[in-house]
C-alpha positions in Angstrom: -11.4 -26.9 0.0 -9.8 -24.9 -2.7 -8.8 -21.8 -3.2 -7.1 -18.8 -5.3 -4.0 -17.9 -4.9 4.0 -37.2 3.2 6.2 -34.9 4.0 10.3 -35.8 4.9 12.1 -34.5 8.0 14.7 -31.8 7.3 17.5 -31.8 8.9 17.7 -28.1 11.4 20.0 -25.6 9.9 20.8 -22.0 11.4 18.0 -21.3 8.6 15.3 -22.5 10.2 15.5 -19.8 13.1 13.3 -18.0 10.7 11.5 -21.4 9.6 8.8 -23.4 10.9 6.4 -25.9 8.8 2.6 -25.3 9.6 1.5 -23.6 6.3 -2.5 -22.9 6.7 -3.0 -20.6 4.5 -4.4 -20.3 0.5 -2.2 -18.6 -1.9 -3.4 -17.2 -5.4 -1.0 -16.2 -8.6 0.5 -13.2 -8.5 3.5 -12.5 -10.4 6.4 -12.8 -13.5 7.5 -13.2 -17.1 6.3 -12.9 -20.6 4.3 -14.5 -23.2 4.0 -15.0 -27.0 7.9 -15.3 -27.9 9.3 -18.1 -29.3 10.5 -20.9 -26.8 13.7 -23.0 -26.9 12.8 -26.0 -25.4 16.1 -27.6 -23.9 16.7 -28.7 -20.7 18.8 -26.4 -17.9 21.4 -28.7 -17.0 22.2 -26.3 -13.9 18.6 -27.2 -12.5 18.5 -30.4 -13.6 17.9 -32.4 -10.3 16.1 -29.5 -8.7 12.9 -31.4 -9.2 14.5 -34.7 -7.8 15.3 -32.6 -4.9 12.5 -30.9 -4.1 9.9 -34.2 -4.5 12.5 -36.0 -2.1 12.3 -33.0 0.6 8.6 -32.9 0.2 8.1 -36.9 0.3 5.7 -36.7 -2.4 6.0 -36.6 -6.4 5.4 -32.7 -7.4 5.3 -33.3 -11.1 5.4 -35.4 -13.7 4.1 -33.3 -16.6 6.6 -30.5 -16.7 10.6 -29.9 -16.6 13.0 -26.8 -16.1 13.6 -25.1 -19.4 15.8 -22.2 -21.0 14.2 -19.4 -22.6 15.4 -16.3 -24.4 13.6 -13.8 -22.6 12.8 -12.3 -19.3 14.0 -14.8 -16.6 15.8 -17.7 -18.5 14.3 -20.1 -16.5 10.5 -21.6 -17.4 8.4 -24.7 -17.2 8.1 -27.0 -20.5 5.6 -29.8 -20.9 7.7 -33.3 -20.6 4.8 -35.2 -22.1 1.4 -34.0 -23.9 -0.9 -32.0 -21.6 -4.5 -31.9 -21.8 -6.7 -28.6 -20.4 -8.1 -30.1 -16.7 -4.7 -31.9 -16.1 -2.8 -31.2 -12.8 0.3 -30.4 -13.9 1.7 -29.3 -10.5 1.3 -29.9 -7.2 3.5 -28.5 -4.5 2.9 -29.2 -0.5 2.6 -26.3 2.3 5.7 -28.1 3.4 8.2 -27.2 1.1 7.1 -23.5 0.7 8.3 -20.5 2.5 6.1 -18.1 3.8 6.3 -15.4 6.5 4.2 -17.9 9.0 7.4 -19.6 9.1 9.2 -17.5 11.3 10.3 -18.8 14.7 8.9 -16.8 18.2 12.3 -15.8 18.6 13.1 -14.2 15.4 9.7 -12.6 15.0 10.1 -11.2 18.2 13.1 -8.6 16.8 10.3 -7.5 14.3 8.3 -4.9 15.2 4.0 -5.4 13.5 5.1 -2.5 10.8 7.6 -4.9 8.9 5.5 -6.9 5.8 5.2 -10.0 4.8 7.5 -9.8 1.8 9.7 -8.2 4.2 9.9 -10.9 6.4 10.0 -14.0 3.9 12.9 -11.4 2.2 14.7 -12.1 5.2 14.4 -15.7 5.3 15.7 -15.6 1.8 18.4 -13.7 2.7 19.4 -15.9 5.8 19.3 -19.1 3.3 21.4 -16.8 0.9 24.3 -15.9 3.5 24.0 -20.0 4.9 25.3 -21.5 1.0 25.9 -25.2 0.3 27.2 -25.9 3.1 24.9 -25.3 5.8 21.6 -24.2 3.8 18.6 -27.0 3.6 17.5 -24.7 0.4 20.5 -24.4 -1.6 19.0 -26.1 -4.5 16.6 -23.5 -4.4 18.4 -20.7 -3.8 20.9 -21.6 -6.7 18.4 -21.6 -9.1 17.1 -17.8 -8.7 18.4 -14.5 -10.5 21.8 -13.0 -9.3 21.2 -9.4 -8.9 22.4 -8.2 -12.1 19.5 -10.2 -13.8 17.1 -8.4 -12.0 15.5 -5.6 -14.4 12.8 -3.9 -11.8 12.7 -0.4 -12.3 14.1 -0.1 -8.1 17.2 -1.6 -9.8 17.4 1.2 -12.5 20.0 4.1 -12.3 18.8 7.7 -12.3 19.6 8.0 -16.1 17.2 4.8 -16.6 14.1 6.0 -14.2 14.3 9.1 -16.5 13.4 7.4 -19.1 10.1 6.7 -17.8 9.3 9.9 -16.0 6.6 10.2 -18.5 4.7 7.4 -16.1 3.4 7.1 -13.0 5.4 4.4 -12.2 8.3 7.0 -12.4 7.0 7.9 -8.8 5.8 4.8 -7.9 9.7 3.4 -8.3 10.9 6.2 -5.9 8.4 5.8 -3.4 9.2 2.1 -3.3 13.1 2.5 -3.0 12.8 5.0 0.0 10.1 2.7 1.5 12.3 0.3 1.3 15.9 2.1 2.4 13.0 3.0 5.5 12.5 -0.9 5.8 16.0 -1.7 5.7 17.1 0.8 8.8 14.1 -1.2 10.9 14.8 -4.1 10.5 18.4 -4.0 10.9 18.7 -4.2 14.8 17.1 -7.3 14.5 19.6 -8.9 11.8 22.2 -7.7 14.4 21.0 -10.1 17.0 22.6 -12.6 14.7 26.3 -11.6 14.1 27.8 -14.5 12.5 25.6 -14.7 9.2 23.0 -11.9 10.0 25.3 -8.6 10.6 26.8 -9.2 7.2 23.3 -8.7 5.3 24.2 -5.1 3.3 21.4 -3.1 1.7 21.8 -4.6 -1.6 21.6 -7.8 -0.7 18.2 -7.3 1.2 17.1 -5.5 -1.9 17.9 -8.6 -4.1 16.0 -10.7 -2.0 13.0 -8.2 -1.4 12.6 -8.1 -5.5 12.8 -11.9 -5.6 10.0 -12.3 -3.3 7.8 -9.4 -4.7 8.6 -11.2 -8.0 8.1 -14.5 -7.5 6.1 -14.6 -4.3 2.1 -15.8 -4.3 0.1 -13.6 -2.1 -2.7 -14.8 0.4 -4.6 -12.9 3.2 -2.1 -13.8 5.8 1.0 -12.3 3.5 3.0 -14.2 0.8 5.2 -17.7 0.2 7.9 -18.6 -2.0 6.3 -22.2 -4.3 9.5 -23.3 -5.4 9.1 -24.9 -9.2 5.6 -23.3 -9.3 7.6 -20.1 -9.7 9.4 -21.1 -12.3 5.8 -20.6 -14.4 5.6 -17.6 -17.0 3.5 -15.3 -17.4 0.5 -14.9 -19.9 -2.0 -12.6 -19.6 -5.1 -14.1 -21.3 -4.7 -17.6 -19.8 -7.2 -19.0 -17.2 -4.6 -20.8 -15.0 -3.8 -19.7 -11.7 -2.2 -21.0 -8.5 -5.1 -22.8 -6.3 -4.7 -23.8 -2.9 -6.2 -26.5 -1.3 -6.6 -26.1 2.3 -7.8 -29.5 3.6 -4.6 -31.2 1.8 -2.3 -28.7 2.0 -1.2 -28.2 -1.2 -0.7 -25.8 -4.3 -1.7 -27.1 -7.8 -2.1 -25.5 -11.1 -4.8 -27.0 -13.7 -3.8 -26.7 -17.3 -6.1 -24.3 -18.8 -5.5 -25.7 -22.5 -3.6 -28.5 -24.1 0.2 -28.4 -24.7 2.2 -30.5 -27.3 5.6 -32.0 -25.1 8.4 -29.7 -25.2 5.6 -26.5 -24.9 6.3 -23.9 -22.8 3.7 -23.9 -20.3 2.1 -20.7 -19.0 0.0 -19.2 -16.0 -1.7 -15.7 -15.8 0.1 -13.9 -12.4 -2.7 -11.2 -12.6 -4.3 -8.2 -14.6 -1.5 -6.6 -14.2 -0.6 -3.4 -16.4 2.8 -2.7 -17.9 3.5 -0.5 -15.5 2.9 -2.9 -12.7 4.8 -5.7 -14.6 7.9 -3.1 -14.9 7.7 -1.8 -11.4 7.4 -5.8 -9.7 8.8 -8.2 -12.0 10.7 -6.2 -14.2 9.8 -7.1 -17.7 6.6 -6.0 -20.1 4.3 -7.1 -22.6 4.7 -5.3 -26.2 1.3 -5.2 -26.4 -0.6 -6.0 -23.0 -4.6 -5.6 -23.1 -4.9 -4.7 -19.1 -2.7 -1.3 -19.4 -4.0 2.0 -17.6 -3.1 5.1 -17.1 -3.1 7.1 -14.1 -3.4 10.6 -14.0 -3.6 13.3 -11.9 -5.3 16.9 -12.1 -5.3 19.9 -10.3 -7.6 23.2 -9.6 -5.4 26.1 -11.2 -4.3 28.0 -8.3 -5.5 31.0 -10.4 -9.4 29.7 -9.7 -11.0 32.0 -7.0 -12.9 29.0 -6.2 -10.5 26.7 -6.0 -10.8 26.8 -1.8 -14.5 26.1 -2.2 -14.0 23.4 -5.0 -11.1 21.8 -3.1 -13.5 21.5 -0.2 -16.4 20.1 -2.0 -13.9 17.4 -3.5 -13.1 16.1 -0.5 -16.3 16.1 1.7 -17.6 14.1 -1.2 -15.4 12.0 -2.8 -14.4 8.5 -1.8 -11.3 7.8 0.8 -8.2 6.7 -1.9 -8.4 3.5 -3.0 -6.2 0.3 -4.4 -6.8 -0.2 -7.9 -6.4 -4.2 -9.1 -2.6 -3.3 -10.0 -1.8 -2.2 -6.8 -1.6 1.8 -7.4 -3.7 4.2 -4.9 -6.1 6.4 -6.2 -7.1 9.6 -4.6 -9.7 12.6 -5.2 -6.8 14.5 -8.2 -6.2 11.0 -9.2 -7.5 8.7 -11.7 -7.0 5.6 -13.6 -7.6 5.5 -17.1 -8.6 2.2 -19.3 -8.6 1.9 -22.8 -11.8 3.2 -24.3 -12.8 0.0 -26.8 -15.3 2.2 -29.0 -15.0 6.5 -29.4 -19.1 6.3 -30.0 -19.4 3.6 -27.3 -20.3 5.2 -23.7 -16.9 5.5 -22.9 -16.2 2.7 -20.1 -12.5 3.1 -19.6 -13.1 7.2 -18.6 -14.1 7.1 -14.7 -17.2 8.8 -14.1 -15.1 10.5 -11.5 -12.7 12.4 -13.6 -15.4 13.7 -15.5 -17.4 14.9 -12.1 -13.7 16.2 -11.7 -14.5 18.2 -14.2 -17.6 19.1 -13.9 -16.3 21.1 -10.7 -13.7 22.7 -12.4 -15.5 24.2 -15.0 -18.2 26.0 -12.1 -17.7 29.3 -12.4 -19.8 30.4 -9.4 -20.6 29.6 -5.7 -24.2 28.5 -6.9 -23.4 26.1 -9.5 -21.3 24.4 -6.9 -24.5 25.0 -4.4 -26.4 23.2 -7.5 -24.0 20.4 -7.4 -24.0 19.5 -4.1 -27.8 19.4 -3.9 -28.3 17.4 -6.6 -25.7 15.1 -4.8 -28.0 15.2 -1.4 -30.8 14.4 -3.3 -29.6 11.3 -5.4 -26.6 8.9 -4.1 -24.2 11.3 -2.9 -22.2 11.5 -5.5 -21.0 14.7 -6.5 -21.3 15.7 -10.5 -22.3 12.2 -11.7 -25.2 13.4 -14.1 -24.6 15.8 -17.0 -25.1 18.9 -16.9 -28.4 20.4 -18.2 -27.0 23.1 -20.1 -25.0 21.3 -22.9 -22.9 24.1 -23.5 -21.5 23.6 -20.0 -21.6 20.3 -20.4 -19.1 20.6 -23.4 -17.1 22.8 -21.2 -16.7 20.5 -18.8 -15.5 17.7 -21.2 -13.2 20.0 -22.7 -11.0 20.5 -20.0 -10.1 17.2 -19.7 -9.6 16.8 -23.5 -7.0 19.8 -23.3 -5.5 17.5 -20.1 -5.1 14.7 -21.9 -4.0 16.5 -25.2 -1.3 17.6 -23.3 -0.3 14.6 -21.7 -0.4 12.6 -25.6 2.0 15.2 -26.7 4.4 15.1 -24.0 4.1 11.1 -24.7 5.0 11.5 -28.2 7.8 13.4 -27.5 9.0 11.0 -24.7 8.6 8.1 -27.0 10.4 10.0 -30.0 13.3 11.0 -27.8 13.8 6.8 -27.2 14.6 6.4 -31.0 15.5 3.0 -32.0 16.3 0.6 -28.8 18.1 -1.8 -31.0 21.1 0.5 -31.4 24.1 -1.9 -31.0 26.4 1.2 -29.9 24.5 0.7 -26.0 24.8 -2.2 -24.1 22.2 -5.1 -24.0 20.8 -4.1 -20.5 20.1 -0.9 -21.2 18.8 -1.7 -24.3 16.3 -4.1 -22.8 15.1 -1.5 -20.7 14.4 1.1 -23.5 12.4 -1.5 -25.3 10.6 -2.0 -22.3 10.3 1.6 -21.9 8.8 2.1 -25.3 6.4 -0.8 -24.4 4.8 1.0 -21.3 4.6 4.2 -22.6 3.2 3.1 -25.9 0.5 1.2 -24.3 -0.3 4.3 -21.7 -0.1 6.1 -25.0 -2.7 4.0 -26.6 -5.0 4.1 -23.6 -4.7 8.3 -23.9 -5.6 8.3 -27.6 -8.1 6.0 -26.7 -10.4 8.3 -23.9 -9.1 11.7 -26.0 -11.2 10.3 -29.1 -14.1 9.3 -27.1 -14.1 12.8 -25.5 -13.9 14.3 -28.6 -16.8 12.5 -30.1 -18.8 13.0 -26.9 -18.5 16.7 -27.4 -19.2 16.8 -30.8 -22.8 14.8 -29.9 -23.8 17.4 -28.0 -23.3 19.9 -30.5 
């Protein structure tokens, strides 16, 4: 059976306290590079026998289509095509066997973590314990050799203060500092348990557990029982229009990918990880698209504390709106938040505007306790919902629709001024990573940019055809 997202004996390490090898689980695509740059397609000679090496510990050919490549972007490392490729052709297929996933943990060692610590968390940790274990002693060194060092990671929990400001402008601003004191939180719990093991375990610092955290959230395919580490498959770029995924098959116990289109040898080959916005890209895998056709916005508005409704309204809001969600990239949205998608036509009917920013609105422009009684009646009496027809009056209609024009008016020019302020992020008096992350910073907040041009003009034309 498939689905989204032989084998030799190893020999036992200190590493496989937190391995076993029953993998049972489907996996689908989830995450990392970039697309539509030119490729230099030469061989790494530093991973040259990792595929050798891996088809030998899995006791089963993994590939014969594709080879380790440089590239001069992102993460150095990608797939080429050794030989022509033609869309419907396997080009990978990697056994349960030779992945890692949080399943793998021994009794023993998952014991010492308590049911709070995540998946990512836990194959982090196995990561780590290879890591600390080196040639030497570790059954994945080949692996482990072949991953960024932690001064080629670029996620924004790796950026100084001076960096994150850059993109304050986003959401993901907050999103970075919610993730780096989640996981300074993380860290302190799971540290009595990397203590039970003093001779490799004790010496884990915080950076290092950081390093391997990003590597897993970056490289990781996620399932419904956590996440796993495919080694080669993660080697695949990212593209963000391409049909190929990761697909699991669960009676054979493998991962394969199906070539979605025909490559000429020496091709870079590509996968899509997700829909993922620029700001998702940035916050998980640390690179962006220059122009990437899933961005969003998310934004976030208040009742003025001014409002002498604003109790009542509050109220309302939350006796009738939905519980937060999980968008598709991840990012939680709640009754003063709301995720914004690029509006494709300003005369269209404005899919990319949630109908629940502008029943936002429609509250905050209420003026009195019985247009808010009106409201929630004509909720009662349809689905529920509060505010989701127009208004009758189209005057108070316009008002409505107004207020969130003057929002996101605001929010463009404070954009503008963010994105001015970058200036050129080719200057050669700064140094090449911080220059990479500019750029990257213009990217996201030129596409969030776009998407806020996008819903202003199809707010303004919506008013005007009420006129």
């Amino acid at each position: 059976m498939l689905s989204r997202a032989g084998t030799s004996q190893p020999r036992w390490s200190l590493g496989q306290l937190f391995f076993t090898f029953s993998h049972r689980f489907s996996a689908r695509l989830n995450f990392s590079s970039i697309s539509e740059v030119k490729v230099l397609n030469h061989l790494d000679d530093e991973c040259g026998d990792f595929l050798p090496w891996l088809e030998r510990k899995a006791g089963v050919q993994v590939s014969s289509k594709l080879y380790i490549g440089k590239v001069s972007y992102g993460r150095c490392r990608s797939l080429f095509a050794s030989r022509d490729i033609q869309i419907g052709d396997c080009i990978l297929r990697v056994p349960y066997s030779v992945q890692i996933s949080s399943d793998n943990l021994l009794p023993k060692a998952s014991a010492l973590l308590d049911d709070q610590v995540e998946s990512v968390t836990k194959v982090a940790i196995a990561l780590l314990v290879e890591q600390k274990l080196g040639w030497q002693e570790s059954e994945w060194a080949h692996y482990v050799s072949c991953l960024p060092q932690l001064g080629e990671m670029n996620s924004t929990i790796f950026w100084s203060r001076s960096e994150l400001d850059m993109i304050c402008q986003s959401f993901v601003y907050q999103e970075t500092i919610k993730q780096k004191a989640q996981l300074e939180k993380d860290f302190l719990r799971i540290k009595p348990a990397l203590e039970q093991f003093p001779h490799i375990l004790r010496r884990i610092t915080f950076k290092d557990f950081i390093h391997a955290y990003a590597l897993v959230k970056s490289r990781a395919w996620g399932s419904t029982k956590g996440v796993s580490l495919i080694p080669f498959a993660d080697f695949l770029n990212h593209d963000g229009v391409s049909e190929a995924i990761v697909l699991n098959d669960e009676d054979k116990h493998v991962s394969e990918v199906i070539a979605d289109r025909n490559y000429a040898a020496h091709e870079e080959v590509l996968i899509r990880y997700g829909k993922f916005s620029n700001a998702t890209l940035l916050l998980d895998f640390g690179f962006t698209l220059p122009y990437n056709i899933h961005d969003q916005v998310k934004v976030q508005i208040d009742i003025p504390h001014h409002d002498l409704l604003r109790e009542t309204k509050l109220e309302i809001l939350k006796k009738h709106y939905l519980p937060a969600i999980e968008d598709d990239n991840g990012f939680k949205t709640s009754w003063d938040s709301f995720i914004i998608k690029e509006v494709k036509s300003a005369v269209g009917k404005g899919k990319g505007v949630p109908q629940s920013l502008r029943a936002f609105a429609r509250v905050l422009c209420c003026t009195s306790h019985q247009d808010l009684s009106d409201l929630v009646l004509e909720a009662v009496q349809n689905d529920g919902r509060l505010a989701r027809r127009p208004f009758k009056s189209r005057s108070k209609e316009i008002q409505a629709h107004e207020i969130l024009l003057s929002h996101l008016t605001r929010l463009i020019e404070e954009y503008n001024a963010s994105v001015k302020s970058l200036g050129n992020a080719a200057s050669p008096s700064i140094c090449k990573r911080f220059a990479l992350r500019r750029q990257m910073t213009l990217h996201l907040l030129a596409g969030e940019l776009r998407i806020l041009k996008s819903a202003s003009a199809w707010l303004k034309n919506y008013c005007a055809s009420l006129l």
